[in-house]
VEXKESE-520078 format. One record per residue (C-alpha): residue number from 0; residue in three letters; x, y, z. Coordinates in pm, 1 decimal, always signed. Layout:
REM VEXKESE-520078
<num=NUM; residuo=ala; px=X; py=Y; pz=Z> $
...
This chain:
REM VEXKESE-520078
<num=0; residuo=unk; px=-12161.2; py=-13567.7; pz=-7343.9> $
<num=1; residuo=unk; px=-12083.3; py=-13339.2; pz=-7066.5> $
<num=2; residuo=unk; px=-12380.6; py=-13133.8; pz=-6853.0> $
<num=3; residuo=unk; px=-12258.0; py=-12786.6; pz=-6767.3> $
<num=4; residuo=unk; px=-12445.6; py=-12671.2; pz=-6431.1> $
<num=5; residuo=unk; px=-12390.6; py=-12304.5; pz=-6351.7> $
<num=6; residuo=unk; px=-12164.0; py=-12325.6; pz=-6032.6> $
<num=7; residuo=unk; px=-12296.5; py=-11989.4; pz=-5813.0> $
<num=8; residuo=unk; px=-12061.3; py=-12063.4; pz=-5557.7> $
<num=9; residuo=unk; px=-11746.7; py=-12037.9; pz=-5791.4> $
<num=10; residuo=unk; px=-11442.3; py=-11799.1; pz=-5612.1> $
<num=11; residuo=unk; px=-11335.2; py=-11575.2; pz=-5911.3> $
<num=12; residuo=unk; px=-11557.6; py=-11521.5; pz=-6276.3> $
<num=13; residuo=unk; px=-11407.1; py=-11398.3; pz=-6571.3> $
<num=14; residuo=unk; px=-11737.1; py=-11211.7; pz=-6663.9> $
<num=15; residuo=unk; px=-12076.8; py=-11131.4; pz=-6567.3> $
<num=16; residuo=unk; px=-12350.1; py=-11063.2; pz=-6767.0> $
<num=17; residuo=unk; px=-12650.1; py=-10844.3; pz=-6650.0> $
<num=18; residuo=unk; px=-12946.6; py=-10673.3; pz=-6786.2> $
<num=19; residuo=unk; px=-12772.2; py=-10333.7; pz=-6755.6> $
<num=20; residuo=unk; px=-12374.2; py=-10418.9; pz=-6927.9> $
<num=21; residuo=unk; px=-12137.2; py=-10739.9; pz=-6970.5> $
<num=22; residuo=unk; px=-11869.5; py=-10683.0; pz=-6716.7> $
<num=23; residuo=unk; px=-11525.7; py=-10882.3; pz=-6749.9> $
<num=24; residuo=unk; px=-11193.3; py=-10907.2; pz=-6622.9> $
<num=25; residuo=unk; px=-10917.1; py=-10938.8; pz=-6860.1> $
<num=26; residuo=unk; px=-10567.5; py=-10800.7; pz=-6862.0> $
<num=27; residuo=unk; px=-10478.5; py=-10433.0; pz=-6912.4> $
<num=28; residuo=unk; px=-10132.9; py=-10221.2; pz=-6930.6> $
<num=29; residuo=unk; px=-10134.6; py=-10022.2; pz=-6613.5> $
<num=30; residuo=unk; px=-9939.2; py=-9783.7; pz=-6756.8> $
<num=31; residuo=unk; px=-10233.9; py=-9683.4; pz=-7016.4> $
<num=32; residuo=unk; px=-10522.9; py=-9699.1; pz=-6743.5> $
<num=33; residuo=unk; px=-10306.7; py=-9460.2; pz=-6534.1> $
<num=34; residuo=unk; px=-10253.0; py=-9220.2; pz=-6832.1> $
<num=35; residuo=unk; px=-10621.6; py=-9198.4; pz=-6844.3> $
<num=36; residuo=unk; px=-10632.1; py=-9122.2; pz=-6509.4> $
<num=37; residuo=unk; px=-10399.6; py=-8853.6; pz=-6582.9> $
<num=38; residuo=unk; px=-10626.6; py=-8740.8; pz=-6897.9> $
<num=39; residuo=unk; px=-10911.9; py=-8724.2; pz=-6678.4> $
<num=40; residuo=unk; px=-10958.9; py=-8840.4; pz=-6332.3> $
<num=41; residuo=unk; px=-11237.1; py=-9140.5; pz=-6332.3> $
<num=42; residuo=unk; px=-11176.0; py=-9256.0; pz=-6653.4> $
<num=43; residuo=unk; px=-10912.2; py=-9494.5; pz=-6575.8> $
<num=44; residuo=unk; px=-11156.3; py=-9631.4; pz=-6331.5> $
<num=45; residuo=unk; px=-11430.4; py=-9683.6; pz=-6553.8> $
<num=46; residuo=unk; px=-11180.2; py=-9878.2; pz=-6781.5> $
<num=47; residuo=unk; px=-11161.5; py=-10086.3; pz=-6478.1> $
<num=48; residuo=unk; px=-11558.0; py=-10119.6; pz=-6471.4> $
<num=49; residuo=unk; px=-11495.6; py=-9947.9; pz=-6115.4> $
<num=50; residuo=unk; px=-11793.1; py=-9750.7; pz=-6210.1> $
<num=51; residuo=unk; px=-11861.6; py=-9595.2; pz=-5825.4> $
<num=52; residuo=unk; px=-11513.7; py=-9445.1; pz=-5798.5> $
<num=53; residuo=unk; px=-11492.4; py=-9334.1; pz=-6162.4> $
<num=54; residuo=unk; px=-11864.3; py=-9163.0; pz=-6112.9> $
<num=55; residuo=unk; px=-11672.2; py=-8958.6; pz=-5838.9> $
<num=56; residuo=unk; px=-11366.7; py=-8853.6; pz=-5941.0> $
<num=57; residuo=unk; px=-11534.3; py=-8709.8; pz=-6284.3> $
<num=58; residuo=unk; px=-11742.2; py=-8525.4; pz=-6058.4> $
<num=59; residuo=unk; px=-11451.5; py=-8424.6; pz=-5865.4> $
<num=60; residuo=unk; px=-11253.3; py=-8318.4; pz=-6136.4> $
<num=61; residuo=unk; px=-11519.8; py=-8124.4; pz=-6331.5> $
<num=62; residuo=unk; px=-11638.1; py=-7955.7; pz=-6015.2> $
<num=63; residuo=unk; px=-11282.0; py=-7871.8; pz=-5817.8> $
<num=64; residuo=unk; px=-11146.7; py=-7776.0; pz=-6196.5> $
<num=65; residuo=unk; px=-11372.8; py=-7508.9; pz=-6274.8> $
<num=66; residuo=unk; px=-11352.1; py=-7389.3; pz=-5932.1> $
<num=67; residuo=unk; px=-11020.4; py=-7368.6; pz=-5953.6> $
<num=68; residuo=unk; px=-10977.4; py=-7205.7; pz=-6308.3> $
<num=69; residuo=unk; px=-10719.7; py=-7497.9; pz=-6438.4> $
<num=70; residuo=unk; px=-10882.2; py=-7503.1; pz=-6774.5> $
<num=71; residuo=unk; px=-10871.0; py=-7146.6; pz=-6820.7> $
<num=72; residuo=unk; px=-10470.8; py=-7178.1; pz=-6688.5> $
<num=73; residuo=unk; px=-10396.2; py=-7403.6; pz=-6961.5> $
<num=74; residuo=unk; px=-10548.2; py=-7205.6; pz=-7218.5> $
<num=75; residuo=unk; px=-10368.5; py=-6907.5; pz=-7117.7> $
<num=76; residuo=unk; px=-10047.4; py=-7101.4; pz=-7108.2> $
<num=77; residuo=unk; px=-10122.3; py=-7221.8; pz=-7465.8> $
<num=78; residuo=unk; px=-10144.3; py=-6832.9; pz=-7572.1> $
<num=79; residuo=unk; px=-9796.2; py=-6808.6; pz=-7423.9> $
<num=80; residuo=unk; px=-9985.0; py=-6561.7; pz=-7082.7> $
<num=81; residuo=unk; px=-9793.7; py=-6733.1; pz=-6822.1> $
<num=82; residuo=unk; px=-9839.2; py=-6437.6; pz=-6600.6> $
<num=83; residuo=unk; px=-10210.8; py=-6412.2; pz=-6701.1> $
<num=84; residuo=unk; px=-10245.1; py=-6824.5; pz=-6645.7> $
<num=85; residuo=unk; px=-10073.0; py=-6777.4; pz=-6266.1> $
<num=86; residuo=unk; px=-10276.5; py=-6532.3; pz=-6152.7> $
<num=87; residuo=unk; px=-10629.9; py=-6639.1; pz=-6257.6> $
<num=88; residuo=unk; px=-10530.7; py=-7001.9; pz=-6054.7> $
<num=89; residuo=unk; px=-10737.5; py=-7043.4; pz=-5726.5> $
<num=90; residuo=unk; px=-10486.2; py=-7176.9; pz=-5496.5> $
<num=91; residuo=unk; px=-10749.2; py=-7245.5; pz=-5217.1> $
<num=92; residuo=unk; px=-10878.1; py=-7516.2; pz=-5482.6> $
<num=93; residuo=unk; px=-10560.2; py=-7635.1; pz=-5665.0> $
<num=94; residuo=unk; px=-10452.1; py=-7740.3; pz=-5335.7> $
<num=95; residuo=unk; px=-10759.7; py=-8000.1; pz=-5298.9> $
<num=96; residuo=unk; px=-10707.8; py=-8106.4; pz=-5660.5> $
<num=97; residuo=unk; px=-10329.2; py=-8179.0; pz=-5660.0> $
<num=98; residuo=unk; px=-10358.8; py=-8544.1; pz=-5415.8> $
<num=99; residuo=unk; px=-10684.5; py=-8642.5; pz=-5562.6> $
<num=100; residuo=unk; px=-10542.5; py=-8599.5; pz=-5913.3> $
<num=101; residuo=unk; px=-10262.3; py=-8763.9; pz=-5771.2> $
<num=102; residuo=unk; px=-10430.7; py=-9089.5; pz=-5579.8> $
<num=103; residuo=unk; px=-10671.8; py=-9093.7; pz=-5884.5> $
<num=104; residuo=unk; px=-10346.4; py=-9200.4; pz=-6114.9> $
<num=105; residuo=unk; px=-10238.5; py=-9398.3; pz=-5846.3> $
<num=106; residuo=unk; px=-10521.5; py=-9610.4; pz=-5727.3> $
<num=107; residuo=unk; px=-10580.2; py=-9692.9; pz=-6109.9> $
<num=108; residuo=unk; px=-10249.4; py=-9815.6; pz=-6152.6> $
<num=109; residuo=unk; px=-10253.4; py=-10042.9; pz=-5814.8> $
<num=110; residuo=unk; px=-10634.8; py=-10148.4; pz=-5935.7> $
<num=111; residuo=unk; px=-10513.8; py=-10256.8; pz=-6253.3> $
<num=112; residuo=unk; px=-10218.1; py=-10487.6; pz=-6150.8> $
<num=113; residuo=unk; px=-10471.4; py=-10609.7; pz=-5810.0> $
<num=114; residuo=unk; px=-10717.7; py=-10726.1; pz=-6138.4> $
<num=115; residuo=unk; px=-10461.8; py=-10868.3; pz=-6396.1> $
<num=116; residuo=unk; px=-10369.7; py=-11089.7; pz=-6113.0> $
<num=117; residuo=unk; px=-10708.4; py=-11202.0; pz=-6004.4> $
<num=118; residuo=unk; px=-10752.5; py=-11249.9; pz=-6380.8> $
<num=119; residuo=unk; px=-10533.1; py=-11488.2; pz=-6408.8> $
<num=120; residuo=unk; px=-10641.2; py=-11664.6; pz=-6127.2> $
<num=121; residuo=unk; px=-11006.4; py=-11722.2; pz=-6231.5> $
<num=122; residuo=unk; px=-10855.5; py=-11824.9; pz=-6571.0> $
<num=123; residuo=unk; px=-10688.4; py=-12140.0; pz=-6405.0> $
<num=124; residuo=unk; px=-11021.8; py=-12188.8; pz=-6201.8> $
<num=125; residuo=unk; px=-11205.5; py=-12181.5; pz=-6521.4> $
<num=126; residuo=unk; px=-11548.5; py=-12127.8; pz=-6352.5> $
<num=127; residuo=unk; px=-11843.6; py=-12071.0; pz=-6645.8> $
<num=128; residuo=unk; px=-12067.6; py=-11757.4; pz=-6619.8> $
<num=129; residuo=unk; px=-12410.2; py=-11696.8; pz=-6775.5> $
<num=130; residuo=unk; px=-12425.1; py=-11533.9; pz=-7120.5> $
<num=131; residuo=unk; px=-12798.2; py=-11437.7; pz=-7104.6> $
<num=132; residuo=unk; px=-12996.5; py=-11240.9; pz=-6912.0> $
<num=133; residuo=unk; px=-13336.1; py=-11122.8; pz=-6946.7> $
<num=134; residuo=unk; px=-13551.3; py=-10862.5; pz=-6748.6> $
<num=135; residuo=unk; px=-13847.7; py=-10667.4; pz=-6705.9> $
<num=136; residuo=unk; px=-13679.2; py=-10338.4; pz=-6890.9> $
<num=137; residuo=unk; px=-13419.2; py=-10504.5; pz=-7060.3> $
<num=138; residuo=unk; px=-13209.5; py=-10823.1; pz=-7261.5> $
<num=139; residuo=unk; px=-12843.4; py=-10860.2; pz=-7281.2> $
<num=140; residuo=unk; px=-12621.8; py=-11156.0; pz=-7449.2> $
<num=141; residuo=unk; px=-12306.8; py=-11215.3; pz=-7520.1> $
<num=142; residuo=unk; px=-12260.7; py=-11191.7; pz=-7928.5> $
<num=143; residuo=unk; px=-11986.0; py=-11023.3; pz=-8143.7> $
<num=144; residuo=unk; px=-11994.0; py=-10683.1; pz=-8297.6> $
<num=145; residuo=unk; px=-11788.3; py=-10442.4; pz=-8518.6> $
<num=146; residuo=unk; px=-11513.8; py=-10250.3; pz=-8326.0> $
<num=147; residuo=unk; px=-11501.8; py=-9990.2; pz=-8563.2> $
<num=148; residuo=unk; px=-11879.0; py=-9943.4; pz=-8574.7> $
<num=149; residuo=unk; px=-11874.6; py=-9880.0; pz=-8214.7> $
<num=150; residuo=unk; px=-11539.6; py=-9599.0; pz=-8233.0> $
<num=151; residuo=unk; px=-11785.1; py=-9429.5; pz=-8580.6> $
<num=152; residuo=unk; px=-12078.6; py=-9411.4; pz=-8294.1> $
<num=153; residuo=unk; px=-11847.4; py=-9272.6; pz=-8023.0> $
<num=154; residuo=unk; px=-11741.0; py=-8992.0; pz=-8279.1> $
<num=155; residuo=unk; px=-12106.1; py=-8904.7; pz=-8356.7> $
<num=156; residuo=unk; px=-12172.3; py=-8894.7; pz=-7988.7> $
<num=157; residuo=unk; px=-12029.4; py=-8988.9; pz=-7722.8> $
<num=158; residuo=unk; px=-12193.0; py=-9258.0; pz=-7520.4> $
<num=159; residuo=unk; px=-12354.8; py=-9421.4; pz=-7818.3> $
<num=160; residuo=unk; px=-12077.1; py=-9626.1; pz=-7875.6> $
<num=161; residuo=unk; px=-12121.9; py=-9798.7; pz=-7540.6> $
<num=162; residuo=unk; px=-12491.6; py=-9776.8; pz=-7589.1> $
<num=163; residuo=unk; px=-12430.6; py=-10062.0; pz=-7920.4> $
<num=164; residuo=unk; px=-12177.1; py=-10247.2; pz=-7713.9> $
<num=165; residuo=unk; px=-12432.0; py=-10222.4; pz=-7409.6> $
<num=166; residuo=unk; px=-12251.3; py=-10063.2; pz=-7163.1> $
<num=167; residuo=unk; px=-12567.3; py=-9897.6; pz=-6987.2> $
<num=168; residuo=unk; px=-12398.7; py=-9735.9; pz=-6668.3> $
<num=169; residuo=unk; px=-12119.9; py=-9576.0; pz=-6888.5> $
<num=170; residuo=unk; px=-12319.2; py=-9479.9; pz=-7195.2> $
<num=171; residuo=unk; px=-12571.2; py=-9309.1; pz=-6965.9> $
<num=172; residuo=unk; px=-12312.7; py=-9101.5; pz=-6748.5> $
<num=173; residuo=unk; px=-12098.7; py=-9004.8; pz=-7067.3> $
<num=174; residuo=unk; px=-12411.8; py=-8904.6; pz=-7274.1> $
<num=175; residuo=unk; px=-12529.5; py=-8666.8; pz=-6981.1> $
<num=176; residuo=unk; px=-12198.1; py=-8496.1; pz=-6938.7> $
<num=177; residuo=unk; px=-12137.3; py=-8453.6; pz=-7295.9> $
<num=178; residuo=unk; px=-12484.9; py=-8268.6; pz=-7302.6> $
<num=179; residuo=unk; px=-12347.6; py=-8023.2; pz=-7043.5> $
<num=180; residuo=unk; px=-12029.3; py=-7944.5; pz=-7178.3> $
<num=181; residuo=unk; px=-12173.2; py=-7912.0; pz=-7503.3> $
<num=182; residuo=unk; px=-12458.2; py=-7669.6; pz=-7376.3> $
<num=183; residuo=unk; px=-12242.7; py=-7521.1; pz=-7143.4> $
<num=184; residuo=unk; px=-11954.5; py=-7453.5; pz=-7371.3> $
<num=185; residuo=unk; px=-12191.7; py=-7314.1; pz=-7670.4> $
<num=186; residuo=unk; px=-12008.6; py=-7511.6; pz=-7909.1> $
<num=187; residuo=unk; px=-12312.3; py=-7581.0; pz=-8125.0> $
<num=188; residuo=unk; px=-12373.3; py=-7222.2; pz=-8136.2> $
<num=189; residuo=unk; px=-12007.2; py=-7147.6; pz=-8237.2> $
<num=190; residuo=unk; px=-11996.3; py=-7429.7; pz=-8522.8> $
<num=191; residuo=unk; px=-12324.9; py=-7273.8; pz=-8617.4> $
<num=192; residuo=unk; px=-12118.3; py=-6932.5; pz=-8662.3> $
<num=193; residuo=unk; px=-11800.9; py=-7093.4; pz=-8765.3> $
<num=194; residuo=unk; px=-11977.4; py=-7313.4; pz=-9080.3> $
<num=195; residuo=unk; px=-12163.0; py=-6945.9; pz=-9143.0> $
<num=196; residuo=unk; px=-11805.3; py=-6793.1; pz=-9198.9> $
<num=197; residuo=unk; px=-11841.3; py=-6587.9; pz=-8891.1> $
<num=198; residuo=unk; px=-11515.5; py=-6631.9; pz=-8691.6> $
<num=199; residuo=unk; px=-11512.0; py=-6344.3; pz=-8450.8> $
<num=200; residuo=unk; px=-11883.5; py=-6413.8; pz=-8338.1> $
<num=201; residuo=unk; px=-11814.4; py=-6794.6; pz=-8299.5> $
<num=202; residuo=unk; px=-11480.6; py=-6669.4; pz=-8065.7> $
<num=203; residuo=unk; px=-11748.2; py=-6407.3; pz=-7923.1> $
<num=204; residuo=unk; px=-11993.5; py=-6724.3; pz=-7827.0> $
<num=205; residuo=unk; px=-11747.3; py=-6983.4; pz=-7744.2> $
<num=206; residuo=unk; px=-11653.8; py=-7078.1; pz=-7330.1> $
<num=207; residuo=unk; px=-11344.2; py=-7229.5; pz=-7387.8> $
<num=208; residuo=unk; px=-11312.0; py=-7346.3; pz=-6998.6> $
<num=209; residuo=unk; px=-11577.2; py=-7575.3; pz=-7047.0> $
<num=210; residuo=unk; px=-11484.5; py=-7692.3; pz=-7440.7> $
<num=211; residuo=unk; px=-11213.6; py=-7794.9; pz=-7316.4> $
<num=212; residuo=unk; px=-11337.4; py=-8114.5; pz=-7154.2> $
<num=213; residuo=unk; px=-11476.2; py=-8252.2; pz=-7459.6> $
<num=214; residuo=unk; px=-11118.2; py=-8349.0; pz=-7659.8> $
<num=215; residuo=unk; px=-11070.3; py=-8625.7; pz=-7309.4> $
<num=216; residuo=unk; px=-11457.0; py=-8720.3; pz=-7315.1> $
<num=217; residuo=unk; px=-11423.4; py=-8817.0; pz=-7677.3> $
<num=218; residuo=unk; px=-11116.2; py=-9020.5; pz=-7665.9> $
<num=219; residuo=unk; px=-11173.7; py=-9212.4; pz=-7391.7> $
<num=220; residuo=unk; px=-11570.0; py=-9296.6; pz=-7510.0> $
<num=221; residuo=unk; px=-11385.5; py=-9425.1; pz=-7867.9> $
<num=222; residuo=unk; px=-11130.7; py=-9620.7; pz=-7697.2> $
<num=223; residuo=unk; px=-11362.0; py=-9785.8; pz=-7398.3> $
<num=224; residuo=unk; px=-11588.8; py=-9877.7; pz=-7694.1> $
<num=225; residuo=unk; px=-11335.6; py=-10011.2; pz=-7923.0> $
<num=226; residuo=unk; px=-11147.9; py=-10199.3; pz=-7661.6> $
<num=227; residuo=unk; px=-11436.8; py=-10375.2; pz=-7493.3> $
<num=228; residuo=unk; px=-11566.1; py=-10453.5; pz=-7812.9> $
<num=229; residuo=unk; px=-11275.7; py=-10680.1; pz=-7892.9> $
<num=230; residuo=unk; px=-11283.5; py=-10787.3; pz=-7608.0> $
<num=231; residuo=unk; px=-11633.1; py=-10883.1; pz=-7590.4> $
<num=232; residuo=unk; px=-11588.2; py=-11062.5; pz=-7927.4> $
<num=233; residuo=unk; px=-11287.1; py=-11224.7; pz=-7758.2> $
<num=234; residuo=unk; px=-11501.7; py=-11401.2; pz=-7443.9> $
<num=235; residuo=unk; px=-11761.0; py=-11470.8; pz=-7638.1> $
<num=236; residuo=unk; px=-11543.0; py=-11667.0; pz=-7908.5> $
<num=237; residuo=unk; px=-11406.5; py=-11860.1; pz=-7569.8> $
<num=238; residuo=unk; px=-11706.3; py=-11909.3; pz=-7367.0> $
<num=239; residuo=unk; px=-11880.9; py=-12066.7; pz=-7692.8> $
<num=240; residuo=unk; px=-11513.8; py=-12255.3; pz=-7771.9> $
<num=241; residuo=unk; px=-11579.1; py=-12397.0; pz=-7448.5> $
<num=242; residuo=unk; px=-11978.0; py=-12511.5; pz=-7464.9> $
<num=243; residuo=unk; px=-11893.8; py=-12705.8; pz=-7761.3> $
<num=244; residuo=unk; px=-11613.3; py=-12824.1; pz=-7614.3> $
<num=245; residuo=unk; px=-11815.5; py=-12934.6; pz=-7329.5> $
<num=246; residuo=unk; px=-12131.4; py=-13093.1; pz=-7496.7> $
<num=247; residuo=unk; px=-12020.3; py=-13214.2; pz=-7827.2> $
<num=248; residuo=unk; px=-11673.1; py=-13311.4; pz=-7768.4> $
<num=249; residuo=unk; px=-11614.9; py=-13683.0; pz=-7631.3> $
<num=250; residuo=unk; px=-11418.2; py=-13660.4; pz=-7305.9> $
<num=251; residuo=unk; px=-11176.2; py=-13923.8; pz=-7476.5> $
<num=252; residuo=unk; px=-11053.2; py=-13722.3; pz=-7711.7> $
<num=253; residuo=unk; px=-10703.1; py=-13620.9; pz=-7697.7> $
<num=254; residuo=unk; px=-10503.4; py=-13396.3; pz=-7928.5> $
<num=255; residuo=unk; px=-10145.0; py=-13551.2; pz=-7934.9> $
<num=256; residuo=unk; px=-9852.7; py=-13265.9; pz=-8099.1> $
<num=257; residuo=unk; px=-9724.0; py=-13396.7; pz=-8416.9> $
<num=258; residuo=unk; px=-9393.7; py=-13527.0; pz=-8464.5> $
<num=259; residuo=unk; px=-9156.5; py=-13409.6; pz=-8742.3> $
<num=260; residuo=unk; px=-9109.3; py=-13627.2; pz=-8999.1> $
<num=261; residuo=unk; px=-8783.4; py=-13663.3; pz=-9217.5> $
């Protein structure tokens, strides 16, 4: 049998696994990490695992938007108040949002295809990584779990979906945001009025500027939990293809294709 010694000094991993999230490489469409860039700015980045720039350019775009008024723009242009949705524009800020909306979609897109390649690079290396690590606070593993379980808990909240795929970083800075927009927004308060039959006092109650950063907060915490879920499932179905490989398959052993017999 083969020993398997950790090598620290490997050039590329496919994954790493910490006490606060499993973080992998694996391939992505650029085209869909840019559109979430393009949904919301830092998103595509987290997607990435880029969690520094992501935590940024969701500030930025929260911050810069509201100062702005582009939320309340689109909702006017909804209502069919294009004059209305001009003038309440600041142009002071809409000029600093355009190229950082811009480089956000950008950078995301260059990030992605920089990654797939280095992906497939450590693939052909083939270094191993740990699957366990234990700490003072907390204990993470690699094991498989239910992709649609984790999109059910991202619909109940958002955030707890990567809480059950433990994704600590992410499920902590979604969770805090989507307590803001929620409190800020009053939509509690509204659905209170709204299940009570009381439309004009939920419309009274309701700040549609900042509801409308849920819809992009909910899809993308569904999505990152669904697809590193499967993909989760996926390295941990080849990291434990490859321990048996390497301890309980005999190094002789050779699979030969079959031949086609008439």
């Amino acid at each position: 049998m083969q020993n398997y010694t950790p090598d620290n000094t490997a050039r590329r991993y496919t994954a790493y696994v910490s006490t606060v999230g499993t973080t992998q490489i694996h391939l992505r469409n650029p085209y869909i990490i840019a559109w979430w860039s393009a949904a919301f700015p830092g998103f595509g980045h987290l997607l990435l695992s880029k969690y520094l720039r992501g935590f940024v350019l969701f500030i930025w775009e929260v911050i810069v938007n509201l100062q702005a008024n582009i939320n309340l723009a689109i909702i006017y242009s909804f209502q069919g108040n294009f004059e209305t949705a001009t003038s309440v524009v600041d142009t002071r800020w809409l000029l600093l949002y355009t190229p950082v909306y811009f480089f956000a979609i950008w950078d995301s897109y260059r990030t992605t295809n920089d990654m797939n390649r280095v992906y497939t690079a450590s693939e052909l290396e083939g270094h191993r990584f740990n699957t366990f690590n234990i700490g003072p606070v907390e204990i993470n593993y690699l094991d498989k779990r239910n992709p649609l379980m984790a999109v059910v808990a991202s619909i109940i909240t958002p955030g707890l979906g990567q809480l059950y795929i433990h994704r600590i970083f992410t499920a902590f800075f979604v969770i805090i945001w989507v307590l803001l927009f929620f409190y800020f927004s009053h939509f509690p308060e509204a659905l209170t009025y709204l299940l009570q039959g009381e439309i004009q006092q939920a419309n009274s109650v309701i700040n549609a500027e900042w509801i409308l950063f849920l819809p992009s907060v909910y899809g993308f915490s569904m999505y990152d939990a669904y697809v590193n879920t499967v993909e989760n499932n996926k390295l941990f179905d080849r990291e434990q293809r490859q321990y048996l490989k390497d301890h309980y398959q005999n190094t002789s052993f050779k699979i030969l294709k079959g031949k086609k017999v008439d």
